[in-house]
C-alpha positions as CSV (number, residue, x, y, z in Angstrom):
1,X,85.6,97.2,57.4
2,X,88.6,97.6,60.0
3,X,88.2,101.3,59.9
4,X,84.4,101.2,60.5
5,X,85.1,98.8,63.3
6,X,88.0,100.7,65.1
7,X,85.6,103.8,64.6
8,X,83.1,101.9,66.7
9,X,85.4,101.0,69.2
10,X,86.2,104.6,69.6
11,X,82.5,105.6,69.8
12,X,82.0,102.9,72.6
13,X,84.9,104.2,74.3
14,X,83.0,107.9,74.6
15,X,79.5,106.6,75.0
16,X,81.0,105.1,78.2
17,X,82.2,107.7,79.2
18,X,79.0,109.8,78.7
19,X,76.8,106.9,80.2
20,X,78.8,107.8,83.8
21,X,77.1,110.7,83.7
22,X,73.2,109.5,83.9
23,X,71.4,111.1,86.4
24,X,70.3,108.1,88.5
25,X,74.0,106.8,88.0
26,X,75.6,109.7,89.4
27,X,72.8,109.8,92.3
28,X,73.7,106.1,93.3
29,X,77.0,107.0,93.6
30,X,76.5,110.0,95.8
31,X,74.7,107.8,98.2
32,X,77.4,105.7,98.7
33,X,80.4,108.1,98.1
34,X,78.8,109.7,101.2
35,X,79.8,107.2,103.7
36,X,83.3,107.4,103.4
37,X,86.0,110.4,104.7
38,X,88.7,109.4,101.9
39,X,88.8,110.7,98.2
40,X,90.7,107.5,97.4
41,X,88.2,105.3,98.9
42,X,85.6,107.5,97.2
43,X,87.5,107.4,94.2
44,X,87.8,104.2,93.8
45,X,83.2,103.8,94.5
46,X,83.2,104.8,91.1
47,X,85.6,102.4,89.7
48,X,84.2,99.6,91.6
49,X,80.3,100.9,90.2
50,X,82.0,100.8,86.4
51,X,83.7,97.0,87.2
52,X,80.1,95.8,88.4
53,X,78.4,97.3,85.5
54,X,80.7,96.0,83.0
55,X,80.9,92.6,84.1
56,X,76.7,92.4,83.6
57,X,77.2,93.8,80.5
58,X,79.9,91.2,79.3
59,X,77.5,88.6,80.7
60,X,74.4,89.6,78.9
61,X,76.4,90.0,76.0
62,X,77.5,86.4,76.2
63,X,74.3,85.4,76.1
64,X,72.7,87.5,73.5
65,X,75.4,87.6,71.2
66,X,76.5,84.0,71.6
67,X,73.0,82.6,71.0
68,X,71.1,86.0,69.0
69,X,68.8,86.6,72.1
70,X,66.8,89.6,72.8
71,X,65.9,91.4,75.6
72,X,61.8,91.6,75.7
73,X,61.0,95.6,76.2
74,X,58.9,94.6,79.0
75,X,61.3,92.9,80.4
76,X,64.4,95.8,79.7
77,X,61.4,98.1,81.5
78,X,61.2,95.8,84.5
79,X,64.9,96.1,84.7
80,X,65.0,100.1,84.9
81,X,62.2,99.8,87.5
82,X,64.5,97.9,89.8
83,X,67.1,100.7,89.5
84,X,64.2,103.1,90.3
85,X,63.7,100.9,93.4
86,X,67.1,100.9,94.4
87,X,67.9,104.5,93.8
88,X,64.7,104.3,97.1
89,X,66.4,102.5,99.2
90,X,70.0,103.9,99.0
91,X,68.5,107.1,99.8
92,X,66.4,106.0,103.0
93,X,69.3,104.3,103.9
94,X,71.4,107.8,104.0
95,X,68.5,109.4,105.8
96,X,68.0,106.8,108.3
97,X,71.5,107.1,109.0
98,X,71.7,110.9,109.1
99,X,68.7,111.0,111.9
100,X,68.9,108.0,114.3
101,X,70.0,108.8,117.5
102,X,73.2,109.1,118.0
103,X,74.2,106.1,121.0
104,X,77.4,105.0,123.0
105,X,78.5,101.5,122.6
106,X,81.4,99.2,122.3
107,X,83.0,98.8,119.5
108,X,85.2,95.6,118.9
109,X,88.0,95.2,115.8
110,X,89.7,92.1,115.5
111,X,93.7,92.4,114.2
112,X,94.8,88.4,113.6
113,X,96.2,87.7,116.3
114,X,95.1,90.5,119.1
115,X,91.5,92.1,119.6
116,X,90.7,94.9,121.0
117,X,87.5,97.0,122.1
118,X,86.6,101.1,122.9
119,X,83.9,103.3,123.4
120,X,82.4,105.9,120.2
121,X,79.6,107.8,119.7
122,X,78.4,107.5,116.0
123,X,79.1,111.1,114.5
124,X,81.9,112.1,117.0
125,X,85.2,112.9,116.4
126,X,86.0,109.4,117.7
127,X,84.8,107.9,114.6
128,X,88.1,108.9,113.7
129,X,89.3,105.8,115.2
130,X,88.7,103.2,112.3
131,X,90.0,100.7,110.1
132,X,89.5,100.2,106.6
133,X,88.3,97.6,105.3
134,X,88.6,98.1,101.4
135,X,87.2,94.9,99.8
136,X,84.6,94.5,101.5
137,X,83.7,98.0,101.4
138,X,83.8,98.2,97.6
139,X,80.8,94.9,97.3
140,X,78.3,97.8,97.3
141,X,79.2,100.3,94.3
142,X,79.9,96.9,92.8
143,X,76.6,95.3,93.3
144,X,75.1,98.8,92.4
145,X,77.0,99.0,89.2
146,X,76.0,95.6,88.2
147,X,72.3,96.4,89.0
148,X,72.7,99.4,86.3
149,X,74.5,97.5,84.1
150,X,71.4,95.0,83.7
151,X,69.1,97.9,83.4
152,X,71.4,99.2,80.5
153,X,71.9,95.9,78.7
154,X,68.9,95.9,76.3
155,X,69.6,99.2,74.7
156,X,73.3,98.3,74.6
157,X,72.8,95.4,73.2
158,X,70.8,96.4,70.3
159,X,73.5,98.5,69.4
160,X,75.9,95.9,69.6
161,X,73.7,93.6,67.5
162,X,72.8,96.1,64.6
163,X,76.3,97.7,64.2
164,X,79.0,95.6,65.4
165,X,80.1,92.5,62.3
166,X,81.6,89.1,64.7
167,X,80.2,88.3,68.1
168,X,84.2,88.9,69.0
169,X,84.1,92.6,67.9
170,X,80.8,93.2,70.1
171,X,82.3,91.6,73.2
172,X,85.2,94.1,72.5
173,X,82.9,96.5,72.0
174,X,81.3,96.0,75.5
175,X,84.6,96.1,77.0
176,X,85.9,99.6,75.8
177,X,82.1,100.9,76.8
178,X,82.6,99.2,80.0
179,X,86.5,101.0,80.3
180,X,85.0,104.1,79.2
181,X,82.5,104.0,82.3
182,X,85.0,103.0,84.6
183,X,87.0,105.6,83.9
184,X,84.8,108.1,83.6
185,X,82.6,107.5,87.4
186,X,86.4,107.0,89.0
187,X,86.6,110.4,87.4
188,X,83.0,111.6,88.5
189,X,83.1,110.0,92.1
190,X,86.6,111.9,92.8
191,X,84.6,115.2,92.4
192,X,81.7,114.3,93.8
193,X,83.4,113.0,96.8
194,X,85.1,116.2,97.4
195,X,82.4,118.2,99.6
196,X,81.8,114.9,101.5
197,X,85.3,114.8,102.3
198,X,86.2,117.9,103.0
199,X,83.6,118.8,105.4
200,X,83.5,115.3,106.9
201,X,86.5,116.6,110.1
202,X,85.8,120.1,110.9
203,X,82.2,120.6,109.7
204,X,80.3,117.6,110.7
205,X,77.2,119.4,110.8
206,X,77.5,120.5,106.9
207,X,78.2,117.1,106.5
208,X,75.2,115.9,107.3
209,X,73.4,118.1,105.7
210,X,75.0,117.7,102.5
211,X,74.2,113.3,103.1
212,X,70.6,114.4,104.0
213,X,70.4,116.3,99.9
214,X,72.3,113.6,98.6
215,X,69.9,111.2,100.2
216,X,66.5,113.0,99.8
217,X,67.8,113.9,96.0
218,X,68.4,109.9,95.5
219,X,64.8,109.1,96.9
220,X,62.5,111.7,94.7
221,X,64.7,110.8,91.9
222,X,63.8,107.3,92.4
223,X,60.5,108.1,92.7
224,X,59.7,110.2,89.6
225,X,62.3,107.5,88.0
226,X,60.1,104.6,88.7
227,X,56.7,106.5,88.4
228,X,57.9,107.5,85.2
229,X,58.6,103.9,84.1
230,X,55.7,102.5,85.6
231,X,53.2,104.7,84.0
232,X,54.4,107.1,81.0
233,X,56.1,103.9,79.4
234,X,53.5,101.3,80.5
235,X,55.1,98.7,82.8
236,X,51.8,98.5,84.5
């Protein structure tokens, strides 16, 4: 029995890492990996992406272990239609701010106790001039990741429930998936976040163009995704 187990524990450790690679995960990341001119900060999207999805995972899995639930497949379908709706938005997001004009204006940061204020232009090398604010910066991969992670939960959680013996063996189970994920999108988001990165300074207009693919790739994506859903598997 403790050999079967550990062997599952290793096979949840891989299938997390394979589950980073989805299509519409690694497009969600792209989106937001393309805001940033740092590969740590863009490293670190895909951590953040793997903590949100793992902590809807444990939660589900409180829920249906802990009191035998199951996820409705209507319901699991709903789910994977909201990631198709997001995957939208992200990418009209990057396009809108790829192509709005590009405007002078003020630009105030506040350092307990001083303030001060300066003139950019959005897209300039001026942009240069700003401060990171990591925490607050890393709530979107999270929320992203947690979005995904409710999505994934009813096919997860049937595995869990037909292979895994104690309800304490499938919560560990969800935690090595969710620690195979992490570390495999911190992995993924480093790579992707090269090109973003590197043409960011000197080659602002290849920059943008490689946001614009990102973006338009997240929106038709998003849109076959949810079409997909919606019609081949009989949502509506």
């Amino acid at each position: 029995m403790e050999a079967s187990l550990y062997a599952a524990f290793v096979l949840g450790l891989i299938l997390g890492l394979k589950h980073a690679m989805d299509a519409d995960h690694l497009i969600a990341v792209s989106t937001i990996v393309s805001e940033h001119k740092s590969l740590k900060w863009a490293s670190l999207i895909g951590a953040f992406w793997g903590f949100g999805h793992t902590v809807t995972l444990f939660i589900v899995g409180l829920l249906v272990i802990g009191l035998r639930l199951t996820i409705p497949p209507r319901v699991a379908l709903g789910l994977e239609f909201l990631v198709a709706l997001m995957l939208v938005f992200l990418g009209l997001s990057i396009l809108w701010r790829s192509f709005r004009a590009e405007g002078l204006h003020l630009h105030a940061h506040n350092h307990s106790p001083e303030t001060h204020a300066h003139f950019h232009l959005h897209g300039s090398r001026e942009e240069d001039h700003s401060h990171r604010h990591p925490f607050s910066s890393m709530r979107k991969p999270f929320l992203v990741g947690m979005v995904h992670g409710l999505a994934g939960s009813a096919a997860l959680m049937l595995l869990v429930l037909t292979t895994i013996p104690t309800p304490m063996a499938g919560l560990a189970y969800i935690l090595i998936f969710g620690a195979g994920s992490v570390g495999g999108m911190l992995g993924l988001s480093f790579l992707i976040g090269l090109p973003f990165v590197l043409t960011a300074q000197r080659f602002t207009l290849l920059n943008r163009w490689i946001r614009v693919v990102a973006g338009a790739a997240s929106v038709i994506f998003g849109l076959f995704l949810g079409w997909e859903i919606g019609f081949q598997d009989g949502l509506f």
